[in-house]
HTML snippet that shows the backbone in 3Dmol.js (N, CA, C, O; Angstrom):
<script src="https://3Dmol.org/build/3Dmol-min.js"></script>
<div id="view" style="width:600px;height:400px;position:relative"></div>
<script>
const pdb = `
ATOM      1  N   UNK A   1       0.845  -1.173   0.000  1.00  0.00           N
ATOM      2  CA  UNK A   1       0.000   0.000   0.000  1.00  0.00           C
ATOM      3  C   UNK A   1       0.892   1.237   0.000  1.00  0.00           C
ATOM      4  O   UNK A   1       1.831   1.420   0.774  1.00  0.00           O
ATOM      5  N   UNK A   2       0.334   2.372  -1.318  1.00  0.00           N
ATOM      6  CA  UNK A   2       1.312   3.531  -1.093  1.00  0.00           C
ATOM      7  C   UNK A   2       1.044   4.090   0.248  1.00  0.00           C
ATOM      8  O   UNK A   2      -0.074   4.087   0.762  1.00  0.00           O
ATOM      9  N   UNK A   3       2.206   4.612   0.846  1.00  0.00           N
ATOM     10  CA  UNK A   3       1.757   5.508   2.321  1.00  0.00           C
ATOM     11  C   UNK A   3       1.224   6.642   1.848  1.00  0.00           C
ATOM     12  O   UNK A   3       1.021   6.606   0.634  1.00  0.00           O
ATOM     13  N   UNK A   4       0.917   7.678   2.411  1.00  0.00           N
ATOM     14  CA  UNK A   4       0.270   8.981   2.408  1.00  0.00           C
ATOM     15  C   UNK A   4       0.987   9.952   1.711  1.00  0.00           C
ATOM     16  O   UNK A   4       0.494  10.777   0.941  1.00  0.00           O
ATOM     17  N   UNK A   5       2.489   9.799   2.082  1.00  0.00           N
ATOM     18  CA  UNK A   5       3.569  10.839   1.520  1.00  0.00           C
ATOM     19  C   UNK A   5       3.960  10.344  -0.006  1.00  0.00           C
ATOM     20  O   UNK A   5       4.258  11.138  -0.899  1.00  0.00           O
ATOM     21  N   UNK A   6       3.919   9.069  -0.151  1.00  0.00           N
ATOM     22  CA  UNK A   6       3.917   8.425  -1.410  1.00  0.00           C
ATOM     23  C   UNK A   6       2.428   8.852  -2.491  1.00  0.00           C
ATOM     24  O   UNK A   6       2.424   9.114  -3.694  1.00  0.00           O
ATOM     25  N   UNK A   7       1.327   8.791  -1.564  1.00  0.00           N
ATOM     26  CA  UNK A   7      -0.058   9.197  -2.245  1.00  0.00           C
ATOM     27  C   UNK A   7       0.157  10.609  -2.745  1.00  0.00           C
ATOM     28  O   UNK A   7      -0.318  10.923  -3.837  1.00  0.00           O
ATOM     29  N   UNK A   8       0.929  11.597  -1.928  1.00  0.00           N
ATOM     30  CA  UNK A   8       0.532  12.928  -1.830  1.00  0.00           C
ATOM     31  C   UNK A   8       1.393  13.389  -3.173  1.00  0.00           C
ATOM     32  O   UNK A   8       0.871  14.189  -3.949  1.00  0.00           O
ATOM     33  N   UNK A   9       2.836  12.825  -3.454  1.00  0.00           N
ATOM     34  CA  UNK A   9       3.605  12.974  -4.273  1.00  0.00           C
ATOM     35  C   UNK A   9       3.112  12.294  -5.006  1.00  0.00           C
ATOM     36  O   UNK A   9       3.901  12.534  -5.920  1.00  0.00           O
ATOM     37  N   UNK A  10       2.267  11.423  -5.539  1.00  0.00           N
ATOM     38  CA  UNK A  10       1.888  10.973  -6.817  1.00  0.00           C
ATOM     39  C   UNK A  10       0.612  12.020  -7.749  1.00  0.00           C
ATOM     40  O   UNK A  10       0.441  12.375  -8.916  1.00  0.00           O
ATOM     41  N   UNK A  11       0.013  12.183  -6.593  1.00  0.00           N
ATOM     42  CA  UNK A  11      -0.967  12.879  -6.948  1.00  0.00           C
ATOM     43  C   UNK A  11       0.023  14.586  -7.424  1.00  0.00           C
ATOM     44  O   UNK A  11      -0.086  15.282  -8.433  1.00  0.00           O
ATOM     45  N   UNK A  12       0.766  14.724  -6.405  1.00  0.00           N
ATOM     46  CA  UNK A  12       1.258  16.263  -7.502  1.00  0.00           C
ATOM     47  C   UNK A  12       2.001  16.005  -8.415  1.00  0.00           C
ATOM     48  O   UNK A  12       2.040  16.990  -9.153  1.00  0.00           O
ATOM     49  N   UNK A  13       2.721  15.084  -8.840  1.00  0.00           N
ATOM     50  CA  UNK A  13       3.766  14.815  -9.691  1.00  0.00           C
ATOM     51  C   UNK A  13       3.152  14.537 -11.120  1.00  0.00           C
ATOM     52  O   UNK A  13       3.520  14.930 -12.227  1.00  0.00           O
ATOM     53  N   UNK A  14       2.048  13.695 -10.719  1.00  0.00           N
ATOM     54  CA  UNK A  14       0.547  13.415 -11.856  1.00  0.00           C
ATOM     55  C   UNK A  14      -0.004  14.772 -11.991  1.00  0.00           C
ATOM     56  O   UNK A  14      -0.553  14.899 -13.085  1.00  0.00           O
ATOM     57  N   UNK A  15      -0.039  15.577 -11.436  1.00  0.00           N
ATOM     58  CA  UNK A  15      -1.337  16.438 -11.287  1.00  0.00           C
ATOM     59  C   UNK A  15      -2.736  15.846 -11.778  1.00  0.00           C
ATOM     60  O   UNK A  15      -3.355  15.681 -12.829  1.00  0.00           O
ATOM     61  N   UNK A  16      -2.834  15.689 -10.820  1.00  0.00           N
ATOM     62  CA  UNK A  16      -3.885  14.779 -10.934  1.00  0.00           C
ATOM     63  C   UNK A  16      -4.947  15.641 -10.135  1.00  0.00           C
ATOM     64  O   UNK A  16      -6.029  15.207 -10.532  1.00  0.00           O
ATOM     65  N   UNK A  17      -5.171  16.573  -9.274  1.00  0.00           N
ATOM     66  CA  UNK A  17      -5.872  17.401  -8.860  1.00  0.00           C
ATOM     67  C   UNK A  17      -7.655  17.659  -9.478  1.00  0.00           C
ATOM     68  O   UNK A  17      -7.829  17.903 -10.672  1.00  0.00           O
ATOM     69  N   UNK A  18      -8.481  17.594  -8.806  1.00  0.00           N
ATOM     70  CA  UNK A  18      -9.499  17.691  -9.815  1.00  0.00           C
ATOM     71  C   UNK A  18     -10.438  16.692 -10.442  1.00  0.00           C
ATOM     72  O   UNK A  18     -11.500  16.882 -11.035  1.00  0.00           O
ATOM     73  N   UNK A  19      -9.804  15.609 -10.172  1.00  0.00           N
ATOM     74  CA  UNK A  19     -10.272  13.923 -10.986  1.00  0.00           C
ATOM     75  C   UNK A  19     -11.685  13.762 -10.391  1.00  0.00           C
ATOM     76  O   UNK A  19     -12.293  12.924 -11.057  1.00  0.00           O
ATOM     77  N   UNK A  20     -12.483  14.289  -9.313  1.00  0.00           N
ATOM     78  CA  UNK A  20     -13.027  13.713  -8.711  1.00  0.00           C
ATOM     79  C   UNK A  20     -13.271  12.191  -8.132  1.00  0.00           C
ATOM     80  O   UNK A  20     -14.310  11.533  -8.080  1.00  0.00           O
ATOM     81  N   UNK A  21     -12.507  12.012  -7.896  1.00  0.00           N
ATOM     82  CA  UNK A  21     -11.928  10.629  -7.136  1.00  0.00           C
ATOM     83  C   UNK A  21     -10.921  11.424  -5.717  1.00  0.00           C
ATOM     84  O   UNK A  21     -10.227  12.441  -5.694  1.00  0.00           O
ATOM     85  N   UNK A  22     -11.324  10.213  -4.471  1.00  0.00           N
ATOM     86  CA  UNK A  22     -11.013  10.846  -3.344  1.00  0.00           C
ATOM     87  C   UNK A  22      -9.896  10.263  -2.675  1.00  0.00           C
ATOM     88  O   UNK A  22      -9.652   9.087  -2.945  1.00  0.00           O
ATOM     89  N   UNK A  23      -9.211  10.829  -1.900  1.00  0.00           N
ATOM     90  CA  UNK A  23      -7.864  10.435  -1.443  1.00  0.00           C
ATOM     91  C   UNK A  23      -7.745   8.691  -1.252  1.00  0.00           C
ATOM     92  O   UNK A  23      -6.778   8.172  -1.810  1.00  0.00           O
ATOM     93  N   UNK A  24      -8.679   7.798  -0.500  1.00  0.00           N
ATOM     94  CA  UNK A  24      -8.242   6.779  -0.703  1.00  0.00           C
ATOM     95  C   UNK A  24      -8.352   6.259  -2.202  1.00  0.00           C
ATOM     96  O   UNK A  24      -7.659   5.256  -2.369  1.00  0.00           O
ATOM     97  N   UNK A  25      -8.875   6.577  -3.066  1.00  0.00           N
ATOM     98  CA  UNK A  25      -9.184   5.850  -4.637  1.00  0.00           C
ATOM     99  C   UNK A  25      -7.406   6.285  -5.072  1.00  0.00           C
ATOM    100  O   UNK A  25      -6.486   5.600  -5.518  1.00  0.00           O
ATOM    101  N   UNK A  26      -7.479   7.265  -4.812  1.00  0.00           N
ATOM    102  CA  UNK A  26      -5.292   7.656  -5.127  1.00  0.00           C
ATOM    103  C   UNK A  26      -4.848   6.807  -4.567  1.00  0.00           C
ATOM    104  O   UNK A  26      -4.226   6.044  -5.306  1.00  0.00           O
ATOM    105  N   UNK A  27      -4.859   6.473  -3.300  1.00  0.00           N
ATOM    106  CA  UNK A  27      -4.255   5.750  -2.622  1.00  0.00           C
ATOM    107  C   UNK A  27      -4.181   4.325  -3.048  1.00  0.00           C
ATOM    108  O   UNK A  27      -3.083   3.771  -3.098  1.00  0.00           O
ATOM    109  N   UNK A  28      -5.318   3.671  -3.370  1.00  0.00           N
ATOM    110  CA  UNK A  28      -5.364   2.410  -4.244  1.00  0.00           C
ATOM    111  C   UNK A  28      -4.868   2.760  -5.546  1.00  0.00           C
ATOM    112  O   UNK A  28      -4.166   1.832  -5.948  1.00  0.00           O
ATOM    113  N   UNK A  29      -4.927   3.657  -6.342  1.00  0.00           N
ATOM    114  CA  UNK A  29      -4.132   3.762  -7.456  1.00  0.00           C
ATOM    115  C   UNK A  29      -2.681   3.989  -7.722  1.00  0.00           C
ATOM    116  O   UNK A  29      -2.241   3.815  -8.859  1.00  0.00           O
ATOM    117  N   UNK A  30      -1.754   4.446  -6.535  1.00  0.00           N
ATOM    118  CA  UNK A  30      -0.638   4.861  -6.606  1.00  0.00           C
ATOM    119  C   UNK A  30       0.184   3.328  -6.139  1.00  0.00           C
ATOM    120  O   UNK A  30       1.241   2.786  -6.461  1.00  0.00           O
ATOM    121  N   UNK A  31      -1.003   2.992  -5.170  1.00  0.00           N
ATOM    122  CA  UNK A  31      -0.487   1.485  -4.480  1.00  0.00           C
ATOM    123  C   UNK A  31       0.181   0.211  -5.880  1.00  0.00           C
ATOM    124  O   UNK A  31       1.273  -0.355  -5.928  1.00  0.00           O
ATOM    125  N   UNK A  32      -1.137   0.127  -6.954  1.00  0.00           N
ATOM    126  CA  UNK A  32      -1.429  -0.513  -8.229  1.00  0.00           C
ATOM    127  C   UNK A  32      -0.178  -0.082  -9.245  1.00  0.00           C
ATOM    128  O   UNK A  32       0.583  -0.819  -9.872  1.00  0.00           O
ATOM    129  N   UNK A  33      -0.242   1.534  -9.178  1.00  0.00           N
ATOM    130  CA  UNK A  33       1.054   1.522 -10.208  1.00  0.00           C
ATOM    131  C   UNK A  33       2.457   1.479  -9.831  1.00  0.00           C
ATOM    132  O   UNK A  33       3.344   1.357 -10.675  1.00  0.00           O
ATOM    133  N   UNK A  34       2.665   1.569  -8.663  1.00  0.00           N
ATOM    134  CA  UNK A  34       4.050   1.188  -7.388  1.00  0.00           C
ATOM    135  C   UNK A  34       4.446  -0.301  -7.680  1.00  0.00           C
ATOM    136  O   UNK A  34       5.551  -0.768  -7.957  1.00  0.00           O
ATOM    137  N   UNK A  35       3.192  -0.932  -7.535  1.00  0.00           N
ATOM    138  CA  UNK A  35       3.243  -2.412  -7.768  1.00  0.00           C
ATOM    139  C   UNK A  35       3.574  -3.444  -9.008  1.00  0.00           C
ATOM    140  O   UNK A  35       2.647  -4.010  -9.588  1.00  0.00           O
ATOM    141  N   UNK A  36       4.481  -3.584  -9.254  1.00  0.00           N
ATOM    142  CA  UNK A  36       5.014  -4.521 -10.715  1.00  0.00           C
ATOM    143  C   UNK A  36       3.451  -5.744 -10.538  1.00  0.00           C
ATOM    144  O   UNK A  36       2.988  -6.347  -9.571  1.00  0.00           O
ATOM    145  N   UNK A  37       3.003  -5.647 -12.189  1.00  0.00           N
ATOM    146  CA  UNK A  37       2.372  -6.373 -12.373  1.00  0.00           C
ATOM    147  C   UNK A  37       0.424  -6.444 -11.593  1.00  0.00           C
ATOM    148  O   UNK A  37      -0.450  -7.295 -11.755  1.00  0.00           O
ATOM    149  N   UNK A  38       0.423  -5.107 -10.756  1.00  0.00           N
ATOM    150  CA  UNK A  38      -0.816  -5.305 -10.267  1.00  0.00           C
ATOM    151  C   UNK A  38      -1.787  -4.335 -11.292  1.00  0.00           C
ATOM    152  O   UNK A  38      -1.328  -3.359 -11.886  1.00  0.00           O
ATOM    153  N   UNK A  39      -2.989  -4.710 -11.374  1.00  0.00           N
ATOM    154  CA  UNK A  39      -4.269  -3.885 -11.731  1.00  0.00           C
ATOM    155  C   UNK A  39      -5.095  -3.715 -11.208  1.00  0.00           C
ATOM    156  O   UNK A  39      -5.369  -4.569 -10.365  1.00  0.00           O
ATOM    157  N   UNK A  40      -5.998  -2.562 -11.347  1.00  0.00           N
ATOM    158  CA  UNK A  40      -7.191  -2.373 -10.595  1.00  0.00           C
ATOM    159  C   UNK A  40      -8.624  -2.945 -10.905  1.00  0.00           C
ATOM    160  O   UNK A  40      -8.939  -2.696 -12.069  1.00  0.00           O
ATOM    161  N   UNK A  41      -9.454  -3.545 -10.301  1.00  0.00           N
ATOM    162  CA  UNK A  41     -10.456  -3.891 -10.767  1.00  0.00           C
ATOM    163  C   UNK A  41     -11.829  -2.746  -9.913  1.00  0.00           C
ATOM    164  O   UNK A  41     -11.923  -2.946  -8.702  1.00  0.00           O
ATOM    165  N   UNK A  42     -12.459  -2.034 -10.298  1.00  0.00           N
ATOM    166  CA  UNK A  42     -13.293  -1.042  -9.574  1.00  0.00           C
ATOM    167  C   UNK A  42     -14.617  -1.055 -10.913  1.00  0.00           C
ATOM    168  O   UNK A  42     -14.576  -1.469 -12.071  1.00  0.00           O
ATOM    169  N   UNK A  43     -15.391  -0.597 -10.348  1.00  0.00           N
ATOM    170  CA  UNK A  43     -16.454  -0.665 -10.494  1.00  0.00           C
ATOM    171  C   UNK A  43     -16.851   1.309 -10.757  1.00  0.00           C
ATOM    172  O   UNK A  43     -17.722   1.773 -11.493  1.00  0.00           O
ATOM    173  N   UNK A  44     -15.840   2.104  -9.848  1.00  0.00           N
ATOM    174  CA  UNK A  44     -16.000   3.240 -10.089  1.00  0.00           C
ATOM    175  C   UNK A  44     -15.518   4.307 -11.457  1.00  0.00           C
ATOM    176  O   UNK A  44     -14.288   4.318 -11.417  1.00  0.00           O
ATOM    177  N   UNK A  45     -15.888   4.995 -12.367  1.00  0.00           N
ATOM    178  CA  UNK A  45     -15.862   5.397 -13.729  1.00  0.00           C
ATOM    179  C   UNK A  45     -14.672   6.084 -13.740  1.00  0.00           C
ATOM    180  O   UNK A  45     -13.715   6.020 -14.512  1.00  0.00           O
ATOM    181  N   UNK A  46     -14.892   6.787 -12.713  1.00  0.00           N
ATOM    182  CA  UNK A  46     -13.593   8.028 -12.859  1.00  0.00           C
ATOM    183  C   UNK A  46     -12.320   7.463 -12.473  1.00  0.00           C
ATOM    184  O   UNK A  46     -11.286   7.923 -12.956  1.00  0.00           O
ATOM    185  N   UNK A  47     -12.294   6.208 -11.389  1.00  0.00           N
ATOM    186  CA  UNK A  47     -11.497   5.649 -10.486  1.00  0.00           C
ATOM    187  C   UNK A  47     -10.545   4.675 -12.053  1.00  0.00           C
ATOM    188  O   UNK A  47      -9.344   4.625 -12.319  1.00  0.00           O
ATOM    189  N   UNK A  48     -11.503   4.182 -12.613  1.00  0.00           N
ATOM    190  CA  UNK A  48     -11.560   3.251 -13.580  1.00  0.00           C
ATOM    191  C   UNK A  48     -10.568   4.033 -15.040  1.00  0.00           C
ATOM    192  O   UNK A  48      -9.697   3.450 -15.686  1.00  0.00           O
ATOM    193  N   UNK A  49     -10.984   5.282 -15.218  1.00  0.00           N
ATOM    194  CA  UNK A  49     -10.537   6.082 -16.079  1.00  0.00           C
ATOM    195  C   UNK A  49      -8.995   6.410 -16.071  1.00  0.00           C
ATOM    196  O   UNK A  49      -8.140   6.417 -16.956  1.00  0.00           O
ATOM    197  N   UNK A  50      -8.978   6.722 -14.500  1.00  0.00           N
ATOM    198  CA  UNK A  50      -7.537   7.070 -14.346  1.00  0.00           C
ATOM    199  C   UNK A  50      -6.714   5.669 -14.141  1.00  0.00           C
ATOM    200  O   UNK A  50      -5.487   5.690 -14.036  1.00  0.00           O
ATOM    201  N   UNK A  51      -7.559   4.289 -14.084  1.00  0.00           N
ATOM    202  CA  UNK A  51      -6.172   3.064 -14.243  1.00  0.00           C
ATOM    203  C   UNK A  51      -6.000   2.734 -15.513  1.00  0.00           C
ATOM    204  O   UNK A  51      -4.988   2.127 -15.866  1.00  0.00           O
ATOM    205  N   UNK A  52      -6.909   3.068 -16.318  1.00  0.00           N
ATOM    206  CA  UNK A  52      -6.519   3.010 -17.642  1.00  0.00           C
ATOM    207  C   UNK A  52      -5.836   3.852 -18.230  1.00  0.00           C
ATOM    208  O   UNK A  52      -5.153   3.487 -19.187  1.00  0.00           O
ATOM    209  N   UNK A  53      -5.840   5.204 -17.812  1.00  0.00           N
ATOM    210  CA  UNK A  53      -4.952   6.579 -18.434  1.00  0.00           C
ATOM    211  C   UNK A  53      -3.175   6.187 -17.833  1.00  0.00           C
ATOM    212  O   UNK A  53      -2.131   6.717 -18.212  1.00  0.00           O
ATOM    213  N   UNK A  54      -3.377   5.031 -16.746  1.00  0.00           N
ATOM    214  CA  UNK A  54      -2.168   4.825 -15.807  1.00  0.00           C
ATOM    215  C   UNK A  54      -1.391   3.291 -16.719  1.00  0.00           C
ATOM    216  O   UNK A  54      -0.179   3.075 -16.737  1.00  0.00           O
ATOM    217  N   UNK A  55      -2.316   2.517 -17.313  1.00  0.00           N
ATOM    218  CA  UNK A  55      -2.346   1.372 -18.236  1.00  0.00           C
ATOM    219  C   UNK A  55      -2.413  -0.098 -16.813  1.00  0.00           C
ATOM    220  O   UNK A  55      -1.619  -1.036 -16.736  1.00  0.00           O
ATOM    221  N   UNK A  56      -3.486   0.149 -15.974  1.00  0.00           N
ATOM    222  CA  UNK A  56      -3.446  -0.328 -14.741  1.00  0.00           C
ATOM    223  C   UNK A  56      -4.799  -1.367 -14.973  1.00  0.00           C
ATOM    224  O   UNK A  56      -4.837  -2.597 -14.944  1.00  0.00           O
ATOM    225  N   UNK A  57      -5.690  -0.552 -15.170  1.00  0.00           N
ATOM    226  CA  UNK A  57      -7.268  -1.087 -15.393  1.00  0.00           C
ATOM    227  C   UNK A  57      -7.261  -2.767 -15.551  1.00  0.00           C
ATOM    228  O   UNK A  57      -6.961  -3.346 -16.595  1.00  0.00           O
ATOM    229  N   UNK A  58      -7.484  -3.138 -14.840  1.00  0.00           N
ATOM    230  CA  UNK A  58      -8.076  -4.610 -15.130  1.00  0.00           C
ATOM    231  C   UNK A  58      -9.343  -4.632 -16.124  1.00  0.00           C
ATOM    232  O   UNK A  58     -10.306  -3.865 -16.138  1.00  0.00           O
ATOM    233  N   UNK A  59      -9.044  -5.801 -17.002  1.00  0.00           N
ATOM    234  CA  UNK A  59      -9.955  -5.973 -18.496  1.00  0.00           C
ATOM    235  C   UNK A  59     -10.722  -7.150 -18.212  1.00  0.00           C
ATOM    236  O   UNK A  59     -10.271  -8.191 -18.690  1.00  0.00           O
ATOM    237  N   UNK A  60     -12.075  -7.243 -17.355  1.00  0.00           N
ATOM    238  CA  UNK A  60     -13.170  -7.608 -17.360  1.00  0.00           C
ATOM    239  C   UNK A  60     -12.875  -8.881 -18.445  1.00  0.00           C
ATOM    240  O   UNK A  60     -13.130 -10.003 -18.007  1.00  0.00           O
ATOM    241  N   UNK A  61     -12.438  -8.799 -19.611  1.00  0.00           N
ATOM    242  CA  UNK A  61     -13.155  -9.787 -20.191  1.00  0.00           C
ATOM    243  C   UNK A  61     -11.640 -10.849 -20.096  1.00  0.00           C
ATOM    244  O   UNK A  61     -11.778 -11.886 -20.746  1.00  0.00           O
ATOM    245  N   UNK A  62     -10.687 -10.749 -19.601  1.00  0.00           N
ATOM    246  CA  UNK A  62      -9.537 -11.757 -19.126  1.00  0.00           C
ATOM    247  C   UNK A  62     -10.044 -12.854 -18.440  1.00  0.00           C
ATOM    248  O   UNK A  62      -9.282 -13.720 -18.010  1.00  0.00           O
TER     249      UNK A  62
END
`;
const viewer = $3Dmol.createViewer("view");
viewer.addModel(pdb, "pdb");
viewer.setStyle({}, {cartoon: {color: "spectrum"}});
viewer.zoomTo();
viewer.render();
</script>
């Protein structure tokens, strides 16, 4: 799991500001792209948007 200081620097380094997605959804996303080989599987659009803009997104039909 990214820590907080890891979340906080991903999110400015991304500027990512604005996404409407909320500090823990970063937090699972920074965790996912930190991680060799992990993806996200969510159900949420925007959450979903940014693991694919990240090339993270888990593909449903695998």
């Amino acid at each position: 799991m990214a820590t907080v200081p890891e979340t906080i620097d991903f999110i400015e380094r991304q500027k990512l500001y604005g996404k409407g997605v909320g500090f823990i959804d970063f937090q699972l996303l920074a965790s996912t792209v930190l991680t060799a080989g992990a993806l996200l599987w969510t159900a949420d659009k925007k959450l979903c948007a940014l693991a694919r803009h990240f090339n993270v997104e888990h593909d449903i039909a695998e």
